[in-house]
LOTI-598486 format. One record per residue (C-alpha): x, y, z; chain; residue number from 1; residue in three letters. Coordinates in steps of 0.1 Angstrom, whole numbers, plus 5000, padded with zeros to 4 digits. Example, Ala and Ser with C-alpha at 12.3 -4.5 7.8 and 13.67 -1.06 7.14 Angstrom:
BEGIN
+------+------+------+--------+-----+---------+
|   px |   py |   pz | cadena | num | residuo |
+------+------+------+--------+-----+---------+
| 5123 | 4955 | 5078 |      A |   1 |     ALA |
| 5137 | 4989 | 5071 |      A |   2 |     SER |
+------+------+------+--------+-----+---------+
This chain:
BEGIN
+------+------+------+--------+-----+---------+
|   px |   py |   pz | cadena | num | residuo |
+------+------+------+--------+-----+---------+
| 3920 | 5564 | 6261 |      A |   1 |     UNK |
| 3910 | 5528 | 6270 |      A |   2 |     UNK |
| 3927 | 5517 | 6238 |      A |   3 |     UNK |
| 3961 | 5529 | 6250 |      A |   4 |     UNK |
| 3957 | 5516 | 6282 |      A |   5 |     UNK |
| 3949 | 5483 | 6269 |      A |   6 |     UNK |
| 3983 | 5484 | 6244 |      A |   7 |     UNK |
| 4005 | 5495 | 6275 |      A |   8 |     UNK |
| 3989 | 5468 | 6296 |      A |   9 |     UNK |
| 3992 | 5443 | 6271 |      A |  10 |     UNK |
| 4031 | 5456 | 6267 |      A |  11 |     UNK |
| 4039 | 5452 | 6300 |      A |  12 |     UNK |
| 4023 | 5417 | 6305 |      A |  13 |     UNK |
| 4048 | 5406 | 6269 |      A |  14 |     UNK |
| 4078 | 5419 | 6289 |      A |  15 |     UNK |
| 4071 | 5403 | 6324 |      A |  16 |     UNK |
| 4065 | 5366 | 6301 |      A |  17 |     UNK |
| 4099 | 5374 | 6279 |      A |  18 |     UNK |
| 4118 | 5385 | 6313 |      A |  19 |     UNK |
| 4111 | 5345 | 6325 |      A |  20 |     UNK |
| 4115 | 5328 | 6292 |      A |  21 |     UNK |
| 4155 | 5325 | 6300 |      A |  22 |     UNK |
| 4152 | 5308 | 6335 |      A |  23 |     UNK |
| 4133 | 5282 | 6322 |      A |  24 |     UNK |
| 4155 | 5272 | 6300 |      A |  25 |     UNK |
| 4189 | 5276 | 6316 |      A |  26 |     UNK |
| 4205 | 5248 | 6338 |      A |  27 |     UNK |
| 4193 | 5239 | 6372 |      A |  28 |     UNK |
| 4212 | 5221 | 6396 |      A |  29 |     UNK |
| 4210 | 5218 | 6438 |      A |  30 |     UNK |
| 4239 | 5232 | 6450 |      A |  31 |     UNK |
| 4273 | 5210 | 6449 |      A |  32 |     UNK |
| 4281 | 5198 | 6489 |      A |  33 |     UNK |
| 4315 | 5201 | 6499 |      A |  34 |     UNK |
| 4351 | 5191 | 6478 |      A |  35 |     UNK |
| 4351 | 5161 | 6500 |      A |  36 |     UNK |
| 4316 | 5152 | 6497 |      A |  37 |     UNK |
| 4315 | 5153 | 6457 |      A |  38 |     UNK |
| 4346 | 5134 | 6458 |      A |  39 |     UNK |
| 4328 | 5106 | 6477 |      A |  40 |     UNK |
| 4297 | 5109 | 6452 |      A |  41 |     UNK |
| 4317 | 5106 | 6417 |      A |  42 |     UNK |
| 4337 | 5077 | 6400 |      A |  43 |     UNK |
| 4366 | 5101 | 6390 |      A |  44 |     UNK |
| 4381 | 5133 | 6404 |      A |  45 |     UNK |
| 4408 | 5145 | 6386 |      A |  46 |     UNK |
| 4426 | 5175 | 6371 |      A |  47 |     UNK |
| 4442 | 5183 | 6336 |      A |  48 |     UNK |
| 4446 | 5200 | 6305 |      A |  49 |     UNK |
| 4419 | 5201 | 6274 |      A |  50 |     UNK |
| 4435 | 5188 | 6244 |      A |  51 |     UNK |
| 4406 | 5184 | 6220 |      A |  52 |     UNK |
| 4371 | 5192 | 6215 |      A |  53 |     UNK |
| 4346 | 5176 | 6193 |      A |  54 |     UNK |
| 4311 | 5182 | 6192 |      A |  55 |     UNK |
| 4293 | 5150 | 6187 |      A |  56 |     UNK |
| 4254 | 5149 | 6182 |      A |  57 |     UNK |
| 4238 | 5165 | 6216 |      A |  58 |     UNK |
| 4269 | 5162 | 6234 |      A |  59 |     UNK |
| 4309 | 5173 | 6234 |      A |  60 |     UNK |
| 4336 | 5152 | 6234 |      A |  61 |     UNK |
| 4365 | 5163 | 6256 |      A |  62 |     UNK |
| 4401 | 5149 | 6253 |      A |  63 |     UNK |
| 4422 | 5154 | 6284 |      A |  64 |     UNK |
| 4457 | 5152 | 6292 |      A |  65 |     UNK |
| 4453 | 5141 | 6331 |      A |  66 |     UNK |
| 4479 | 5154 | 6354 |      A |  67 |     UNK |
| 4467 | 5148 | 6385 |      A |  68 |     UNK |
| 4438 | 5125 | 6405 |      A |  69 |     UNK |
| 4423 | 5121 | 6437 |      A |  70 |     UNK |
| 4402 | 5090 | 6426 |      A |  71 |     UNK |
| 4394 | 5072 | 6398 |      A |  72 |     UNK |
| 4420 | 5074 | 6369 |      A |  73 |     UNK |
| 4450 | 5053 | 6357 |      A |  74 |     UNK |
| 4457 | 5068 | 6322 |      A |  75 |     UNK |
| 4474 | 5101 | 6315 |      A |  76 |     UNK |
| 4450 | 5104 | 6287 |      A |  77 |     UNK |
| 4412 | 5101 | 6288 |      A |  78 |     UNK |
| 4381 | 5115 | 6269 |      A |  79 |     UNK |
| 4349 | 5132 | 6290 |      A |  80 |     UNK |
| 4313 | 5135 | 6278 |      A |  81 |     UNK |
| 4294 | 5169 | 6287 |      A |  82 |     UNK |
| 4259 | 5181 | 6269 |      A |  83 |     UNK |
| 4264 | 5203 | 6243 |      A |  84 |     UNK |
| 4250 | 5235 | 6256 |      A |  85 |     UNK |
| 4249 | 5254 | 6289 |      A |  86 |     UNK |
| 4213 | 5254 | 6291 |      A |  87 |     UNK |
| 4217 | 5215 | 6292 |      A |  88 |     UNK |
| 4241 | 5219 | 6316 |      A |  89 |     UNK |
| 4269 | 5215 | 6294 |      A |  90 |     UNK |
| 4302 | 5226 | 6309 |      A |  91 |     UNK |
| 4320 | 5253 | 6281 |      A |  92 |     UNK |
| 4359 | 5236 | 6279 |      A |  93 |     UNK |
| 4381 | 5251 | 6262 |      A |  94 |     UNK |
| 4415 | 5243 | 6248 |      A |  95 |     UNK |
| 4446 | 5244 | 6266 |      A |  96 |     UNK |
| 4430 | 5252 | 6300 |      A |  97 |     UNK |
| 4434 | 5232 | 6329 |      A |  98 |     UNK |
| 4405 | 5220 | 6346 |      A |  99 |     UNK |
| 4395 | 5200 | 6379 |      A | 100 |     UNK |
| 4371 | 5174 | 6368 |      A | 101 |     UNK |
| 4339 | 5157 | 6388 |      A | 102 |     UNK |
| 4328 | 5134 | 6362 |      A | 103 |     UNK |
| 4307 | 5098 | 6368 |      A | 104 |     UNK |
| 4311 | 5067 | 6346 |      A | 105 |     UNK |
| 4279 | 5058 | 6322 |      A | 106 |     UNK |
| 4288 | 5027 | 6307 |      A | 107 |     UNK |
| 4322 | 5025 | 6304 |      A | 108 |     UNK |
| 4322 | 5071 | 6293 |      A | 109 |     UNK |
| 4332 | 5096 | 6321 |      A | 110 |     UNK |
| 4303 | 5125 | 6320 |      A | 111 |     UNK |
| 4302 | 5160 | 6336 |      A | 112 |     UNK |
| 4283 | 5186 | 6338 |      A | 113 |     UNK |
| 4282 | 5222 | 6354 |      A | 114 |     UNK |
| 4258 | 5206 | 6382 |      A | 115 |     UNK |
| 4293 | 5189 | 6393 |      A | 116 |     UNK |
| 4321 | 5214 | 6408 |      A | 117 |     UNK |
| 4339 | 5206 | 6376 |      A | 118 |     UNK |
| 4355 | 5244 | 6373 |      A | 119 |     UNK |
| 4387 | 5260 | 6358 |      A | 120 |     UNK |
| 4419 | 5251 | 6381 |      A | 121 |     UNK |
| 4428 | 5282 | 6380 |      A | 122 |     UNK |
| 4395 | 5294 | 6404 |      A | 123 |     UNK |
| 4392 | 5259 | 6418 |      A | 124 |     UNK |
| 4423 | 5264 | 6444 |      A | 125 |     UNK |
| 4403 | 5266 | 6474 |      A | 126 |     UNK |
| 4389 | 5230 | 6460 |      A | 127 |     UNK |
| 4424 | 5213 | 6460 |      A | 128 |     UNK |
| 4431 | 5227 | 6486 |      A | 129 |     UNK |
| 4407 | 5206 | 6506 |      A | 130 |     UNK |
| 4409 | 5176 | 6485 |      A | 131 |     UNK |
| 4449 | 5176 | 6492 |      A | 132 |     UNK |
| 4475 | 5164 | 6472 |      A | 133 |     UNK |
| 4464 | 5141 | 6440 |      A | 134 |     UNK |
| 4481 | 5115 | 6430 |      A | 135 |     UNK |
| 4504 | 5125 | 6396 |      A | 136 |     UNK |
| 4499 | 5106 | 6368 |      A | 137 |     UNK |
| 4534 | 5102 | 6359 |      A | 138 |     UNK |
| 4533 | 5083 | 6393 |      A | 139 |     UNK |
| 4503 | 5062 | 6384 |      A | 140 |     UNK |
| 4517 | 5055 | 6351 |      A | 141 |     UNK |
| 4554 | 5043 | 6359 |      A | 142 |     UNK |
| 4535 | 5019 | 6381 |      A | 143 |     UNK |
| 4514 | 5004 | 6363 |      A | 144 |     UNK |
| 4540 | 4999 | 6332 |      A | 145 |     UNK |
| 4568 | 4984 | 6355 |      A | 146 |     UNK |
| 4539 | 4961 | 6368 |      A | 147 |     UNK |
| 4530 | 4948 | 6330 |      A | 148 |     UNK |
| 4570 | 4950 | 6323 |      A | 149 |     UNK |
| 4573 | 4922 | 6356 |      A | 150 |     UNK |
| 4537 | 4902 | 6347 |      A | 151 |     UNK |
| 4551 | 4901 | 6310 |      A | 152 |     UNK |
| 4588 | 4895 | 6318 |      A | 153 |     UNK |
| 4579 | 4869 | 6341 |      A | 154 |     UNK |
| 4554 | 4852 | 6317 |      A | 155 |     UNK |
| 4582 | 4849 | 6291 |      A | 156 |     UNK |
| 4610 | 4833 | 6309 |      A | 157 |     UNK |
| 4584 | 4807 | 6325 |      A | 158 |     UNK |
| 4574 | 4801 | 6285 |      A | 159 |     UNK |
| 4607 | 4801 | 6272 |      A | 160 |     UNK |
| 4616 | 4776 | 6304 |      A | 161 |     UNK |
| 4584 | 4754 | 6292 |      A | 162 |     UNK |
| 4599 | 4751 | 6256 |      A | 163 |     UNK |
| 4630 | 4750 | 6267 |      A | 164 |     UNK |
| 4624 | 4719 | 6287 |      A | 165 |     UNK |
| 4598 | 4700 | 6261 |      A | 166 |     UNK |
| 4628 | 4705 | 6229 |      A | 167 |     UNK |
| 4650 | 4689 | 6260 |      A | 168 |     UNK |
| 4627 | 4661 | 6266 |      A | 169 |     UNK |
| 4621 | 4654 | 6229 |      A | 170 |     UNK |
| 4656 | 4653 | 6225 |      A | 171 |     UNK |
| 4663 | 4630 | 6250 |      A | 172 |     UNK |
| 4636 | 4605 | 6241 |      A | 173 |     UNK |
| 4647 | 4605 | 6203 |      A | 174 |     UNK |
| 4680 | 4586 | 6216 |      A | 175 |     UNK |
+------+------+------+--------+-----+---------+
């Protein structure tokens, strides 16, 4: 009789230690603050669509085609860093989906993690929503190429001026 009540004792003790095993190794994060608030704490806020994964060592390489931003990007194109599993606090992409993305630069890499509101746009409305309207990247893009299509333009008539007027002058002195 004390020998089953030993095993039984013993069995319940293994199943209350296995029960915590998963919590202490999962992610743990403090609760995000606000849209607003994150936005204010992160070096880019932007949302897009997952064109790539690769894993790479202990993290995952993310490429994203950017649609929209609220701070922080300038290319329609840009890759994000993230740990490779959830229990790291890895965020799970996938490809084709659109995301809204909290990420902070590390030496010159953008990294996120689920400790971020980084989420599927799809359930992330409520976020936009307070953020407002982002800034399309078409937008950002078509402004930043007619700016290097000026800089450049300009650049080569004052160069082509410069030569222009030295083959003049050489001419001139030749005679």
């Amino acid at each position: 009789m004390k020998f089953i009540k030993i095993v039984i004792a013993t069995c319940l003790l293994a199943v209350s230690l296995l029960s915590l095993a998963p919590s202490t190794f999962a992610c743990s994060c403090l609760p995000p603050g606000t849209p607003s608030e994150e936005l204010a704490s992160h070096d880019a806020v932007f949302a897009g669509k997952v064109l790539n994964i690769k894993e790479k060592g202990e993290e995952i390489e993310v490429t994203i085609e950017v649609s929209e931003a609220w701070k922080g990007m300038t290319n329609k194109e840009t890759t994000v860093y993230t740990p490779s599993n959830s229990a790291a606090c890895g965020v799970n992409f996938e490809t084709n989906i659109e995301y809204i993305i909290y990420a902070n630069n590390d030496n010159g890499e953008l990294h996120t993690n689920l400790c971020s509101r980084t989420a599927e746009l799809a359930f992330a409305q409520e976020v936009v929503a307070e953020l407002g309207e982002g800034t399309p990247l078409t937008s950002l893009s078509a402004n930043y190429n007619e700016g290097n299509f000026t800089t450049n333009f300009g650049i080569s008539m004052l160069v082509l001026i410069g030569l222009g007027s030295f083959w003049f002058v050489s001419k001139r002195k030749k005679k």
